[in-house]
N, CA, C and O of each residue as an XYZ file, in Angstrom:
812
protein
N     -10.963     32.470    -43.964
C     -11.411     31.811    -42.743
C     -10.214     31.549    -41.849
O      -9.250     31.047    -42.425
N     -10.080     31.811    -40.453
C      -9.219     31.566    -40.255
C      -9.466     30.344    -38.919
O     -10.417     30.157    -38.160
N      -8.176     29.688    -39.064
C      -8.629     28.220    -38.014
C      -7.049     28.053    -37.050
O      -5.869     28.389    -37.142
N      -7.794     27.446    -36.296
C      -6.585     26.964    -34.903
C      -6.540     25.397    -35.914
O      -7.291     24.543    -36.385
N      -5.276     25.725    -35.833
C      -4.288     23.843    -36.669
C      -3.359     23.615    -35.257
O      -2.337     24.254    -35.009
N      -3.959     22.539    -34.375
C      -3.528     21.459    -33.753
C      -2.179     20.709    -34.430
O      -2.542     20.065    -35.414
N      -1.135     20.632    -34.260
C      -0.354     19.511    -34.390
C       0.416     19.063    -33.412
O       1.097     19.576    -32.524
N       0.175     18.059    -33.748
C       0.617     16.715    -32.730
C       1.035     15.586    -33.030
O       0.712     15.155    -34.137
N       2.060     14.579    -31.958
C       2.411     13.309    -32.589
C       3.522     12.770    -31.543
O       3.676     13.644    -30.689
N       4.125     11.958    -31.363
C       5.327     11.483    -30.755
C       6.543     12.306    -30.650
O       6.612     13.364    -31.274
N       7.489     11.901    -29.918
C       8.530     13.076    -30.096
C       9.604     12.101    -31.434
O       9.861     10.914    -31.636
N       9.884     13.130    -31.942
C      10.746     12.816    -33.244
C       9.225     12.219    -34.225
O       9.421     11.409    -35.131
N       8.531     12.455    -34.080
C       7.458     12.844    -35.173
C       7.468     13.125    -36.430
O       7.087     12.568    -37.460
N       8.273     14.668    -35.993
C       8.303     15.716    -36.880
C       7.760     16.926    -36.773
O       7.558     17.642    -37.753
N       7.444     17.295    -35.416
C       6.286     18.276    -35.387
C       7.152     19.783    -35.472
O       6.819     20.899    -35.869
N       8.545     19.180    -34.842
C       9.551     20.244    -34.750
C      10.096     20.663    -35.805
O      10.393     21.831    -36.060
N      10.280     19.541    -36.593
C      10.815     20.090    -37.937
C       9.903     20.566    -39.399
O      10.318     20.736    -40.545
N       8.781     20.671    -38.942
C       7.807     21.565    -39.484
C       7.494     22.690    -39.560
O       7.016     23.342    -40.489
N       7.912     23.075    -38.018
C       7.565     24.229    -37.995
C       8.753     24.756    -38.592
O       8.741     25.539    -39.542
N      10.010     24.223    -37.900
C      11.412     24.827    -39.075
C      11.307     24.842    -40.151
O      11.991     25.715    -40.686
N      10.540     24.051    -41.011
C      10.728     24.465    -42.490
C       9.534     25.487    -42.729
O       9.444     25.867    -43.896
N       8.574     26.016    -41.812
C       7.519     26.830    -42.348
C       8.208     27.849    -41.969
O       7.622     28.887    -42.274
N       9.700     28.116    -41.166
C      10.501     29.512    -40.751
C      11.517     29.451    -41.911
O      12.002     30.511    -42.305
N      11.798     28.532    -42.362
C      13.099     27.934    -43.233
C      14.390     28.046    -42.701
O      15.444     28.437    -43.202
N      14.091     27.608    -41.545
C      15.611     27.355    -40.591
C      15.879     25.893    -41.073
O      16.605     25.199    -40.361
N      15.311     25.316    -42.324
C      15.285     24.207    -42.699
C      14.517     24.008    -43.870
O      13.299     23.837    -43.809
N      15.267     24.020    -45.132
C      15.108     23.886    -46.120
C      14.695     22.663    -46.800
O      15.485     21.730    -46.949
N      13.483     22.627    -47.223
C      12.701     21.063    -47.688
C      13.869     20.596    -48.928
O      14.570     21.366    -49.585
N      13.823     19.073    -49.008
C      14.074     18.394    -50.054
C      13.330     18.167    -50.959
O      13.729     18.121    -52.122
N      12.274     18.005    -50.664
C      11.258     17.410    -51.556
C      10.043     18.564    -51.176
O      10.065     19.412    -50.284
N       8.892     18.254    -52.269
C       7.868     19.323    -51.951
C       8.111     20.517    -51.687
O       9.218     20.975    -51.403
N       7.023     21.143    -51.766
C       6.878     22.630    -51.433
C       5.939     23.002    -50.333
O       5.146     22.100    -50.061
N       5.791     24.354    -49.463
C       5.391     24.499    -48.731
C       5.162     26.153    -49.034
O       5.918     27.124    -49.081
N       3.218     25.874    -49.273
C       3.186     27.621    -49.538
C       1.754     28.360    -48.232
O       1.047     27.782    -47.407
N       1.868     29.792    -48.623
C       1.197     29.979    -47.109
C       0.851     31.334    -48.108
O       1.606     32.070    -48.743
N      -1.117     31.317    -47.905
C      -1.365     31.916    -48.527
C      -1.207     32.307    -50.131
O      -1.025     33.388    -50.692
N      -1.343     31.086    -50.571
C      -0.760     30.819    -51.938
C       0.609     31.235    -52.450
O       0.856     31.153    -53.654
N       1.506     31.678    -51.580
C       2.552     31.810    -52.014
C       4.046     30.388    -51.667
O       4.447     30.094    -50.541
N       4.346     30.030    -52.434
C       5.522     29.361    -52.169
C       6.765     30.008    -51.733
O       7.470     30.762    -52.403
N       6.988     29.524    -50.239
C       7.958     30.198    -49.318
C       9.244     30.352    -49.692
O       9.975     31.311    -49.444
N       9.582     29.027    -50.510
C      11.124     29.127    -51.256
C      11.098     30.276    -51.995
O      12.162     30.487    -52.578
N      10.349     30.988    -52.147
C      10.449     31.900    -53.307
C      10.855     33.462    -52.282
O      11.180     34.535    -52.790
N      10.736     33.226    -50.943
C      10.241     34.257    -50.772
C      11.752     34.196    -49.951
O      12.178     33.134    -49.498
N      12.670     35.800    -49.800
C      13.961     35.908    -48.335
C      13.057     35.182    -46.916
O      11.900     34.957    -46.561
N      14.252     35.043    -46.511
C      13.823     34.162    -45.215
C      13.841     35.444    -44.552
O      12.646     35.735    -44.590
N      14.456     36.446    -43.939
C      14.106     37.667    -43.256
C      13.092     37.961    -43.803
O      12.249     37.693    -42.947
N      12.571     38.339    -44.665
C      10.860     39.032    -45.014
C       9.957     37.764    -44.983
O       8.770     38.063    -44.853
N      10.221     36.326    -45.075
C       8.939     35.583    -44.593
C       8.927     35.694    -42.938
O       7.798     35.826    -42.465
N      10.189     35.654    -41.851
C       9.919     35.584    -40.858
C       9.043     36.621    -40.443
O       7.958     36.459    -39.886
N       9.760     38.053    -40.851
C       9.283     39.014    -40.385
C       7.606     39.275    -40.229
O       7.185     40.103    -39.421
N       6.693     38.471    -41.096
C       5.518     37.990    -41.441
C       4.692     36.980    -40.544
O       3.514     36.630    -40.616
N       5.385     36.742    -39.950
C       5.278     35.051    -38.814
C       5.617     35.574    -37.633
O       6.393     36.511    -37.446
N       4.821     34.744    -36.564
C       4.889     35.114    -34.993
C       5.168     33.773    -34.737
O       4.676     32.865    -35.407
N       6.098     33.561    -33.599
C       6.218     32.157    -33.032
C       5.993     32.830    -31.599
O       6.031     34.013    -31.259
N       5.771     31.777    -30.952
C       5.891     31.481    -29.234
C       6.366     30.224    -28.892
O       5.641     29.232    -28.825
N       7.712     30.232    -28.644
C       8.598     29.113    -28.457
C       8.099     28.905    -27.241
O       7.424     29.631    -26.511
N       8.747     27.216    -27.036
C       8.191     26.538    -25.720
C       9.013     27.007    -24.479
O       8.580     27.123    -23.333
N      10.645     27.326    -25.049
C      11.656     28.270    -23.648
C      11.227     29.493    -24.569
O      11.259     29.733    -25.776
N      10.689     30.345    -23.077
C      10.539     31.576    -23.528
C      11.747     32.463    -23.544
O      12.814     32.225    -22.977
N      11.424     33.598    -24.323
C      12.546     34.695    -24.161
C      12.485     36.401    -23.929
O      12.074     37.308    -24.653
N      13.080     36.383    -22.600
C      13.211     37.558    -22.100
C      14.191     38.588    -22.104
O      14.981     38.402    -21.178
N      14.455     39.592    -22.771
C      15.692     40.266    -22.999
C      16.384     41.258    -21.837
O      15.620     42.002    -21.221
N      17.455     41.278    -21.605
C      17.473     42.277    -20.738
C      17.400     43.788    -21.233
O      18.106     44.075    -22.200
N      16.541     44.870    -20.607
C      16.120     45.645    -21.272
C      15.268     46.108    -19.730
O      15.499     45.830    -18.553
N      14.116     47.005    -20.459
C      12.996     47.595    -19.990
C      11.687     46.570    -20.771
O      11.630     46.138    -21.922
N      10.637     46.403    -19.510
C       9.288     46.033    -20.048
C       9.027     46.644    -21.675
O       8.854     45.945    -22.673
N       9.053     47.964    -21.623
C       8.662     48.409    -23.138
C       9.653     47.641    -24.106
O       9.210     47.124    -25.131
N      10.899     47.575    -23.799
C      11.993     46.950    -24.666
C      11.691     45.624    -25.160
O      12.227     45.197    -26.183
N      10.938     45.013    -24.549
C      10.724     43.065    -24.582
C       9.075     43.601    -24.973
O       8.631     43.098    -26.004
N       8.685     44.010    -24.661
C       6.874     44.155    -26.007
C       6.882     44.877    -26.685
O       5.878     44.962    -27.393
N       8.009     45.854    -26.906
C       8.174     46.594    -28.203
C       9.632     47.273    -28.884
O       9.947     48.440    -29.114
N      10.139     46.352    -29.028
C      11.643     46.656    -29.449
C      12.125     47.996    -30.435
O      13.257     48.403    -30.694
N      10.973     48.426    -30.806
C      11.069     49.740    -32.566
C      10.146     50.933    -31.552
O       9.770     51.974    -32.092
N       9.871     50.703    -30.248
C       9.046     51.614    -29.343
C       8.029     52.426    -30.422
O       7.914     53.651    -30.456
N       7.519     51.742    -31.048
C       6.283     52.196    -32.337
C       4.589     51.973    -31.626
O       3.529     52.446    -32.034
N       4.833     51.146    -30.528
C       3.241     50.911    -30.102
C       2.680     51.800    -28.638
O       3.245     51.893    -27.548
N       1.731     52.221    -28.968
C       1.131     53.460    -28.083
C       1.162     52.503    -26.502
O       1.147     51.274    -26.446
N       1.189     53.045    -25.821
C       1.286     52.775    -24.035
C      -0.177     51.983    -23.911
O      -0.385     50.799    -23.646
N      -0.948     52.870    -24.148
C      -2.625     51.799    -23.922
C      -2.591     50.735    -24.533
O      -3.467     50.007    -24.065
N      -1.831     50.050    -25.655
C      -2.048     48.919    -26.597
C      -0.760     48.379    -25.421
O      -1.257     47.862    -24.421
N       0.607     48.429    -25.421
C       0.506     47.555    -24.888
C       0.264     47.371    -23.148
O       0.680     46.313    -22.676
N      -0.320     48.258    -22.297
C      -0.971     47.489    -20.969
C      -1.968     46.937    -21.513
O      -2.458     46.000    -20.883
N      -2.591     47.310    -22.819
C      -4.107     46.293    -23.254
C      -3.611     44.796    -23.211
O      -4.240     43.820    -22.800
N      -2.386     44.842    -23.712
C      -1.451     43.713    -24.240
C      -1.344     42.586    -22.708
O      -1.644     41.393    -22.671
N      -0.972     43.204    -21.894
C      -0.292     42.538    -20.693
C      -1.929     42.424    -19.952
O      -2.173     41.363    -19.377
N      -2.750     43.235    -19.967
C      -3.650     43.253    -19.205
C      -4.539     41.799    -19.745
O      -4.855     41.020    -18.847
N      -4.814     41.548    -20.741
C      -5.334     40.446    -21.818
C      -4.623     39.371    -21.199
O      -5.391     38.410    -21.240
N      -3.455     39.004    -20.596
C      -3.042     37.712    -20.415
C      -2.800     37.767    -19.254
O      -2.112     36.870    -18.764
N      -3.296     38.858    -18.423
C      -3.792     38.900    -16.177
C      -2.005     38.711    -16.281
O      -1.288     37.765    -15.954
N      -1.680     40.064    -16.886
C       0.023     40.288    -16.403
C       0.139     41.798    -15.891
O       1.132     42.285    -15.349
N      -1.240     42.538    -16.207
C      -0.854     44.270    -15.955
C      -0.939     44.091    -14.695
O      -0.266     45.044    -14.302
N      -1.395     43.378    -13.474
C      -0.856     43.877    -12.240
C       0.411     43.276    -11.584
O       0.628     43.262    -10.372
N       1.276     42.746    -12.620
C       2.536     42.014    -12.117
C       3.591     43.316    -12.560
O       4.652     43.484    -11.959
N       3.238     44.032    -13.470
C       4.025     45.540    -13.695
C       3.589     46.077    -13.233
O       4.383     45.923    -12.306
N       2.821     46.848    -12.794
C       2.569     48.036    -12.401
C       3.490     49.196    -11.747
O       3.629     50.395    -11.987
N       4.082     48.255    -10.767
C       4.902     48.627     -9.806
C       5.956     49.203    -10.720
O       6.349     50.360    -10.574
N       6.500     48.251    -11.835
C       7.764     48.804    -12.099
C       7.828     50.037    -13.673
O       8.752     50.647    -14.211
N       6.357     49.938    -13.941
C       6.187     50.521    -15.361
C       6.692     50.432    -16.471
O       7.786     49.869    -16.446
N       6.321     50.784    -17.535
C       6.544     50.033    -18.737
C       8.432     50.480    -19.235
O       8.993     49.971    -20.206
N       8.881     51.183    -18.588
C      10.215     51.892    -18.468
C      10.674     51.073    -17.612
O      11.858     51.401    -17.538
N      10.495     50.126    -16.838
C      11.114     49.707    -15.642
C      12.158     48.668    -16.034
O      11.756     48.458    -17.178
N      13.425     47.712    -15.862
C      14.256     46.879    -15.967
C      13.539     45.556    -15.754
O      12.731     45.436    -14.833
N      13.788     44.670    -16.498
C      13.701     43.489    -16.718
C      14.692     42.762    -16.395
O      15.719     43.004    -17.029
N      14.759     41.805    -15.490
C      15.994     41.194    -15.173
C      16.341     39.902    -16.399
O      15.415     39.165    -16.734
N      17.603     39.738    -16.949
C      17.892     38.852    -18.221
C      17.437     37.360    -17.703
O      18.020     36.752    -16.805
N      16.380     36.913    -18.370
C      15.880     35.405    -17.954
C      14.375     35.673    -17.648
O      13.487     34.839    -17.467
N      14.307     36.887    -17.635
C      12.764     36.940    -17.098
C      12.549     37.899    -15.473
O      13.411     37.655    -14.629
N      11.526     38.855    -15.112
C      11.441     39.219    -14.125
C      11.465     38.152    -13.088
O      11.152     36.978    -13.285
N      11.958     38.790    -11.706
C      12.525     38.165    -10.623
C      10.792     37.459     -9.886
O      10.664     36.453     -9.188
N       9.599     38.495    -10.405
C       8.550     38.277    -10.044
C       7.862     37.261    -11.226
O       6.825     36.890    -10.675
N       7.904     36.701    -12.405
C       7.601     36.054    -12.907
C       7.764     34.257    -12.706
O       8.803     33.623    -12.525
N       6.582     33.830    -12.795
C       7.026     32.541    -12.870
C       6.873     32.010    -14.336
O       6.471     32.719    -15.259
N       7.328     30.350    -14.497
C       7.770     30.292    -15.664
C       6.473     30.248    -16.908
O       6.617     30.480    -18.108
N       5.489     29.960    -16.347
C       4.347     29.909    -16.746
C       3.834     31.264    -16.880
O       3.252     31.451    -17.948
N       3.909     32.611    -15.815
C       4.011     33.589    -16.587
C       4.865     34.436    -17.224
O       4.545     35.542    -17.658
N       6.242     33.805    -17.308
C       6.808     33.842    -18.556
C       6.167     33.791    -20.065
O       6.114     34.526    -21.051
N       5.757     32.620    -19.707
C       5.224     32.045    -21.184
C       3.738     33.312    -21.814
O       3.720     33.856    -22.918
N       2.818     33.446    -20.859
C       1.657     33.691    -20.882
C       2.679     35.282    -21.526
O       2.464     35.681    -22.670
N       3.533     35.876    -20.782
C       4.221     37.276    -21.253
C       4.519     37.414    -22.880
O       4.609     38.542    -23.367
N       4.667     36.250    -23.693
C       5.179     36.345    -24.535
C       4.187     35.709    -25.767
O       4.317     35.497    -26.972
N       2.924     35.501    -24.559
C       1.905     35.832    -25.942
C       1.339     37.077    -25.546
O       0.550     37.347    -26.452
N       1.311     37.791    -24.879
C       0.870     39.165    -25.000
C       2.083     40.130    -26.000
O       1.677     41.107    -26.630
N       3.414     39.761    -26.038
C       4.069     40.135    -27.063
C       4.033     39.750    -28.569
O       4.404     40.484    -29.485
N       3.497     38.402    -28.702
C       3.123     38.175    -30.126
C       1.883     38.643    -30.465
O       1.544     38.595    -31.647
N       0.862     39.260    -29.313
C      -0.396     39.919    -30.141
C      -0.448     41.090    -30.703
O      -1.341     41.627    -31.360
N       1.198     41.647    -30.202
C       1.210     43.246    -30.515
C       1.664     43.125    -31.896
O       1.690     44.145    -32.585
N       2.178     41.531    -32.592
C       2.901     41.935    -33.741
C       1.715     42.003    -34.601
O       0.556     41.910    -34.196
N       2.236     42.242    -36.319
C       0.933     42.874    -36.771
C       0.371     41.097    -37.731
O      -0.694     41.069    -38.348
N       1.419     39.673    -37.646
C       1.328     39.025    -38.666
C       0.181     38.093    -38.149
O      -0.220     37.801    -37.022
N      -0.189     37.740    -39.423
C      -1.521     36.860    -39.624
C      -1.512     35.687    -39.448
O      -2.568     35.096    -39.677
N      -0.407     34.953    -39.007
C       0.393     33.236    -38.612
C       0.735     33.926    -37.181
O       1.300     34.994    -36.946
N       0.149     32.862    -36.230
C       0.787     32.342    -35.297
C       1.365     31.148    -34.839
O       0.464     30.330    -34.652
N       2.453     30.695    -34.580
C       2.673     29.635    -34.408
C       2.807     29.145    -33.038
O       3.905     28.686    -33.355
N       2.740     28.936    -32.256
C       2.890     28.099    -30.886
C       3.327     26.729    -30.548
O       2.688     25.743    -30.915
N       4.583     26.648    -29.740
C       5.324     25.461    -29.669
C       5.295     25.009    -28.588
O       6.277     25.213    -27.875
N       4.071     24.162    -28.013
C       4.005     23.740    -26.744
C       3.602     24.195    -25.858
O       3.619     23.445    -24.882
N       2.851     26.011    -25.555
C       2.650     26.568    -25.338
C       2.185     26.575    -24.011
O       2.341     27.507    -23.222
N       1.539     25.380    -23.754
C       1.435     25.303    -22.269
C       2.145     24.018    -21.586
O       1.580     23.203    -20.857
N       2.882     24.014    -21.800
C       4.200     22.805    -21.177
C       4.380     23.171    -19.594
O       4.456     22.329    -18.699
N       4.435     24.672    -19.409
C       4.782     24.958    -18.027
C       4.175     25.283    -17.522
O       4.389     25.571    -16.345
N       2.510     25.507    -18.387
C       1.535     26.446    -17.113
C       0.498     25.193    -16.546
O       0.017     24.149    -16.987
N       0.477     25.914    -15.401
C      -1.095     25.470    -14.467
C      -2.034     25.443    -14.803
O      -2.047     26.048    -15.875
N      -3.034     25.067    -14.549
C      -4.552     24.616    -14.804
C      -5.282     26.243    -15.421
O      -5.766     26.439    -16.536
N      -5.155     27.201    -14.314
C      -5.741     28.653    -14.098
C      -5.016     29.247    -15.665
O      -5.663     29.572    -16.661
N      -3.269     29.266    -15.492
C      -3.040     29.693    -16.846
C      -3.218     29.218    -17.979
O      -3.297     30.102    -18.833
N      -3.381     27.503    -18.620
C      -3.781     27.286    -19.487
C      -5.154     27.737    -19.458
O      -5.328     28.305    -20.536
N      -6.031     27.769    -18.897
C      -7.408     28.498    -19.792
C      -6.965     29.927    -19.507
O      -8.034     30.319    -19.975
N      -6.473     30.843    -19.229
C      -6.060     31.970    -19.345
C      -5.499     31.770    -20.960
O      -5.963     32.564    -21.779
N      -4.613     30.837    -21.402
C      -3.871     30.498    -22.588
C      -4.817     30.580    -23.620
O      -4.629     31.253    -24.633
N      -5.939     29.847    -23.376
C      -6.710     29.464    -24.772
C      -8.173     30.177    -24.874
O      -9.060     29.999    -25.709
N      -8.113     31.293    -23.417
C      -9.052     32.214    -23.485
C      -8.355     33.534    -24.372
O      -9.056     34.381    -24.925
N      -6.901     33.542    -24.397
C      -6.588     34.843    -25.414
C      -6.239     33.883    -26.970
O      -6.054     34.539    -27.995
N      -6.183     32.610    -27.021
C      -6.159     32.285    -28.357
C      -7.732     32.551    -29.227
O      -7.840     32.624    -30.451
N      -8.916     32.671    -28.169
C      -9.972     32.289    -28.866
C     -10.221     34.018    -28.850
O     -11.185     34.281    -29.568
N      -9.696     35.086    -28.312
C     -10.299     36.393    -28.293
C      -8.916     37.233    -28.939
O      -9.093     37.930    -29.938
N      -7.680     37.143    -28.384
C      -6.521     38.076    -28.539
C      -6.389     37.998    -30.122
O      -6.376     38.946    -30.908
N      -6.274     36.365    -30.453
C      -5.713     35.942    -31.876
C      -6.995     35.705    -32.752
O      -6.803     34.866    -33.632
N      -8.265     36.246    -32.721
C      -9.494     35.712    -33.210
C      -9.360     36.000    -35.118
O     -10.059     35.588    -36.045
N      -8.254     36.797    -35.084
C      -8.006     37.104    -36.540
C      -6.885     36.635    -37.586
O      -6.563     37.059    -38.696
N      -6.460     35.672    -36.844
C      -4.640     34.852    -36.812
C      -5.486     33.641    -37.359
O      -6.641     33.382    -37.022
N      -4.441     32.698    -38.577
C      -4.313     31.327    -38.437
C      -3.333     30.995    -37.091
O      -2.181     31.386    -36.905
N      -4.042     30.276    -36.352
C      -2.692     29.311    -35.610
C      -2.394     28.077    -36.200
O      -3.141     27.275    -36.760
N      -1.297     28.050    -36.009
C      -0.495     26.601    -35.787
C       0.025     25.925    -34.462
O       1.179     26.152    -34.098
N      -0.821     25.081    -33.719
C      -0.907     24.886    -32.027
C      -0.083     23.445    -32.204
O      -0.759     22.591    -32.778
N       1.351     22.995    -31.784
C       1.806     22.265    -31.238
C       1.628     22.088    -30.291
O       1.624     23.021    -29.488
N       1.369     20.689    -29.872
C       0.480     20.508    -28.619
C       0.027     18.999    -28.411
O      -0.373     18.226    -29.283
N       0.223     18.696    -26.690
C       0.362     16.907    -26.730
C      -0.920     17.213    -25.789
O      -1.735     16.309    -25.972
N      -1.435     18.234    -24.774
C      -2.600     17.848    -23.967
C      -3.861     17.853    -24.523
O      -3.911     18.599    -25.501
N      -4.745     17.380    -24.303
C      -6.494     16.732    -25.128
C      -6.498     18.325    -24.687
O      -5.996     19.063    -25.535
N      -6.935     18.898    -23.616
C      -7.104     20.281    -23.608
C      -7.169     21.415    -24.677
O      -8.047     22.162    -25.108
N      -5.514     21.154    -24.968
C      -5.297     22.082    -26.041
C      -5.799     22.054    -27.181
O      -6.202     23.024    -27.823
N      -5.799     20.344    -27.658
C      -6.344     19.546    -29.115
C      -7.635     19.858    -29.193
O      -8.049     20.361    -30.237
N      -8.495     19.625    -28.126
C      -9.938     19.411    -28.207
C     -10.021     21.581    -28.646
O     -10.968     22.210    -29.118
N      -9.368     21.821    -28.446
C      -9.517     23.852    -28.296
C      -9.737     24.152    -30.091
O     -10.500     24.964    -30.617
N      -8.847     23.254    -30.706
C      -8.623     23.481    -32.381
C      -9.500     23.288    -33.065
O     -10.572     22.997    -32.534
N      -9.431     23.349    -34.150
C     -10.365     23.648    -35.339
C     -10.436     22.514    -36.095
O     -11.506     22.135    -36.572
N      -9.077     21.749    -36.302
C      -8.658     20.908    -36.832
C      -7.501     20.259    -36.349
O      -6.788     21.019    -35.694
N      -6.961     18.780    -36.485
C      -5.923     18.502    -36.010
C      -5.178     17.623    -36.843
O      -5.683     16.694    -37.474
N      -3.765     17.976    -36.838
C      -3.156     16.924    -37.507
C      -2.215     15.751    -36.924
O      -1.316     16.183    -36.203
N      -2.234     14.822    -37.037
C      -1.389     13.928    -36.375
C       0.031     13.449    -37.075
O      -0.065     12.646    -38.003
N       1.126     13.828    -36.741
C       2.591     13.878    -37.392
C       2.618     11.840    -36.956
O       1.719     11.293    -36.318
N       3.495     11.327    -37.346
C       4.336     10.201    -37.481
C       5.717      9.643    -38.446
O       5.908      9.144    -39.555
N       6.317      9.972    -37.545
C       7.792      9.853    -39.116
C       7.931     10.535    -40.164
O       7.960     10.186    -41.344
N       8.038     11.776    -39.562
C       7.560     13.102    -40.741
C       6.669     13.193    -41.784
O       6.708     13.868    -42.812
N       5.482     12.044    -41.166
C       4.676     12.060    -42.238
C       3.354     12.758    -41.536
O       3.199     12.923    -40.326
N       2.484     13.109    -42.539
C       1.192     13.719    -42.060
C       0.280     12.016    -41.961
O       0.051     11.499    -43.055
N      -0.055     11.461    -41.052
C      -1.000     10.074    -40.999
C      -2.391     10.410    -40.506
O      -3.209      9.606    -40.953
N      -2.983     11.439    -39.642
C      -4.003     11.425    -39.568
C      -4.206     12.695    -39.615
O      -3.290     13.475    -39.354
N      -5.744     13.221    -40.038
C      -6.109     14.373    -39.566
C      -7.583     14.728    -40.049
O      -8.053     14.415    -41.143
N      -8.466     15.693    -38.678
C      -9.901     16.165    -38.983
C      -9.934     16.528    -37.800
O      -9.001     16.705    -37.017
N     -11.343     16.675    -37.621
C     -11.614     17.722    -36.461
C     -11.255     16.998    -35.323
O     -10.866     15.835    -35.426
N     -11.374     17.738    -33.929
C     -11.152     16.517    -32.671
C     -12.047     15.350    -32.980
O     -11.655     14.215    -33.252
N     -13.305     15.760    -32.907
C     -14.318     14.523    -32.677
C     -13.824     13.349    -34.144
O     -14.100     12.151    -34.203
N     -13.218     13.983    -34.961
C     -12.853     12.659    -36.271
C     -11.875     12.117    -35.236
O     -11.920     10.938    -34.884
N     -11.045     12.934    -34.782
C      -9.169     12.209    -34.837
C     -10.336     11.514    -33.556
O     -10.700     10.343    -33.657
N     -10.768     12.308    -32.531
C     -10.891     10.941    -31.262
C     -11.593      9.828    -31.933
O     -11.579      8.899    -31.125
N     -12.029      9.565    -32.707
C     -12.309      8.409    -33.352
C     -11.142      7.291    -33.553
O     -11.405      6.107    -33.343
N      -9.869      7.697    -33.960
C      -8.797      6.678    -34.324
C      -8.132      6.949    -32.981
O      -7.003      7.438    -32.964
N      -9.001      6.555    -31.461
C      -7.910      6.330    -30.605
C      -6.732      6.100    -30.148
O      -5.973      6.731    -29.412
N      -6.643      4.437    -31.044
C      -5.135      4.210    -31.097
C      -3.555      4.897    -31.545
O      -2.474      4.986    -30.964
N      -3.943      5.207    -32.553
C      -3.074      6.266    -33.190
C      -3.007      7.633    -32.713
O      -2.001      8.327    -32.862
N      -4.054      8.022    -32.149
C      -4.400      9.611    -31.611
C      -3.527      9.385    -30.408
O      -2.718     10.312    -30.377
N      -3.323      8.499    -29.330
C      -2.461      8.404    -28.102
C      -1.254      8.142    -28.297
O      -0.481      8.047    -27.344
């Protein structure tokens, strides 16, 4: 089954350092942490990443060619990825320059930062892994691009667990389930309609 996981909480929570230990850019003290019944300590940190998609909250744009920044191993056919860009209302912001065309380092000169962001989930749909993670994901976009955002989480990623870091009701109310971080602890969690129940703590 696969489900959108909401997490959320204050800043210094912990929400950040969760997701680092599910990359193991941060190695637990205590407990274990397994994914898909496997325990991650067990596993190289290059072959668990390689397995895992993130979408960081600063996006990243390489300098290169369009094809270079959605497909670095040039292994994915031309129709998959304009399917790719077209899915997140970015294929008519290339067109002009084609999938060969230069990318300026920081992001195209025609991008804004919000479709920055929206660019680099059309690059995590091309990867092939079954975790997505998302860190804030709509911090910089507008009204129009967040439901653009959570119209390709509910169709692009329909076959992905997510993991949705995330402070707007928007995004929360979008999940499956939610968890509420506090002092690196897990303190609340169930569906929206449970957590909006413990108001106080949920704000």
């Amino acid at each position: 089954m696969w489900l959108k996981i909401g997490i959320c909480g204050l800043t210094g929570s912990g929400k950040s350092t969760l997701v680092n230990a599910i990359f193991r850019l941060a190695d637990t003290a205590a407990g274990h942490i397994k994914l898909d019944g496997i325990y991650i300590a067990t596993l190289e940190p290059h072959y668990l990443r390689s397995r895992l998609t993130v979408v960081p909250q600063d996006t990243l744009i390489f300098t290169g060619t369009l094809r270079d920044n959605l497909d670095p191993e040039h292994q994915i056919p031309n129709v998959e990825l304009w399917a790719a860009l077209e899915a997140v209302h970015l294929k008519d912001s290339f067109k002009s320059i084609g999938l060969d065309g230069e990318m300026f380092k920081g992001g195209s000169s025609s991008l804004s930062v919000g479709q920055q962001q929206l660019f680099s989930l059309a690059r995590a749909s091309l990867r092939p892994s079954t975790i997505l993670v998302l860190d804030e994901p709509s911090s910089a976009l507008d009204v129009e691009a967040e439901q653009t955002l959570h119209h390709c989480l509910e169709h692009l990623f329909e076959n992905r667990t997510i993991l949705l870091v995330a402070h707007r009701l928007l995004s929360l109310r979008k999940c499956d389930w939610i968890c509420v971080m506090e002092n690196g602890q897990l303190v609340l969690q169930g569906t929206p309609d449970q957590v909006l129940n413990e108001l106080p703590i949920f704000y």
